[in-house]
C-alpha positions as CSV (number, residue, x, y, z in Angstrom):
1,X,147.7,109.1,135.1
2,X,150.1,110.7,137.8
3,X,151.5,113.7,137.2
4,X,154.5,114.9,139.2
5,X,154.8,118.5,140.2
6,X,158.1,119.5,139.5
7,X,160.1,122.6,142.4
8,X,159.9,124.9,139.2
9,X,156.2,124.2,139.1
10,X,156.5,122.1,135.6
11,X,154.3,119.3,135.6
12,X,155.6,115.6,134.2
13,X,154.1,112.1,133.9
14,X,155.2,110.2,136.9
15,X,157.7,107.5,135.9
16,X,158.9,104.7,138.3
17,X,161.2,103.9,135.8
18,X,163.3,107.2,136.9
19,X,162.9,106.3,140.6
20,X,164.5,103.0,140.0
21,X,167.3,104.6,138.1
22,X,167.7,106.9,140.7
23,X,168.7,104.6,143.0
24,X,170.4,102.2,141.1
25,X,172.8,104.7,140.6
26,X,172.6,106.1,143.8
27,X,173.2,102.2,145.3
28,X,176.0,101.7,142.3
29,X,178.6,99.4,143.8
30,X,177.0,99.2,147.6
31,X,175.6,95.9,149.3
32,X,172.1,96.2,148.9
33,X,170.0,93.4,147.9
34,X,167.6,94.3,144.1
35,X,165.0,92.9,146.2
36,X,165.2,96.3,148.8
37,X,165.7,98.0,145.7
38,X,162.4,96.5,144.4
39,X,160.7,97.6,147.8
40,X,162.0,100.8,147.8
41,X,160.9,101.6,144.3
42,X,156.9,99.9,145.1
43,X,156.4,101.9,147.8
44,X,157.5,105.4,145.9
45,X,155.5,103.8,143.3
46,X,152.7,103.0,145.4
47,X,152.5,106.6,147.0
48,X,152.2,108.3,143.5
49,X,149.2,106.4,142.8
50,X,147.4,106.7,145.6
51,X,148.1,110.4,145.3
52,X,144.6,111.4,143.9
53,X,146.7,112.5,140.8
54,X,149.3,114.6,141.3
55,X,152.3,114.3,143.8
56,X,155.3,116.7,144.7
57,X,158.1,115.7,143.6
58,X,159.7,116.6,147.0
59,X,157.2,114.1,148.8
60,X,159.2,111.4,146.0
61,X,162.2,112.8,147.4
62,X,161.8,112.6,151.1
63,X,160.9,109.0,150.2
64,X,163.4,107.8,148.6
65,X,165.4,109.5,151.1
66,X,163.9,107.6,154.0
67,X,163.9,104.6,152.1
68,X,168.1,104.7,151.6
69,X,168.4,105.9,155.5
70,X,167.8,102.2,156.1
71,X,168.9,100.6,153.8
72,X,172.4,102.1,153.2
73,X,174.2,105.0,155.0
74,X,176.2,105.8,151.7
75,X,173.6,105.8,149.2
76,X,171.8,107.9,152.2
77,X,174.5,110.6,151.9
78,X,175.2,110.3,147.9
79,X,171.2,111.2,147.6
80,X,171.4,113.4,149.8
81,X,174.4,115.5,148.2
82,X,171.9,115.9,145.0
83,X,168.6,116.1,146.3
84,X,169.5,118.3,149.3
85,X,172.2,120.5,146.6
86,X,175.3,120.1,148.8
87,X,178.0,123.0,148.5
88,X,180.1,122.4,151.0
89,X,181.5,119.6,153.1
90,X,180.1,121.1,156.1
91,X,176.3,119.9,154.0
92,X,177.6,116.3,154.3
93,X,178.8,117.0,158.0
94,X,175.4,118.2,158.9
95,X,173.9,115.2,157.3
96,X,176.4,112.5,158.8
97,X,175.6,114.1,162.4
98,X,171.9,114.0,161.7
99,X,172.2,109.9,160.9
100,X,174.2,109.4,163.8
101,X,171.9,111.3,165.9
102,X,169.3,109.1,164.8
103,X,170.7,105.6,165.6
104,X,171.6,107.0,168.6
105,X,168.0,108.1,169.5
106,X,166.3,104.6,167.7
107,X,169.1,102.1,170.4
């Protein structure tokens, strides 16, 4: 069994399940395929288990993060807002300018 390490130092089963929702509602009405949805969720997945036990629940955080910068900018950003606490809208400035910063660097 995984357990997930939680910011408040509480300690859960890891559950895939509540990755996938995560980012099916994250991805709700946005053009991405299940099947990236399916590859985003394995390779969380995948992590945890190979985690010799225990994983962060920031490391599944950063992950799915990464995982929705490629796939799609929006669900990027509405992740973001939650996982990263956004207050104000200069948080989802910041963030915007980091993503375009980032295609610019990767052309």
């Amino acid at each position: 069994m995984v357990v997930v390490i939680k910011r408040d130092g509480r300690r859960q089963p890891f559950d895939a399940s509540k990755v996938r929702l995560g980012v099916e509602i994250t991805l709700a009405d946005r053009p991405v395929p299940q099947d990236a949805v399916d590859d985003l969720v394995a390779t969380v997945e995948r992590a945890a288990y190979t985690s010799h036990g225990s994983i962060h629940a920031d490391e599944i955080g950063n992950m799915v993060l990464e995982g929705l910068r490629d796939l799609d900018e929006v669900g990027y950003l509405r992740f973001a807002s939650v996982y990263k606490e956004f207050q104000k809208a200069s948080d989802f400035e910041r963030e915007v300018a980091s993503l375009d910063v980032e295609v610019t660097e990767s052309e």
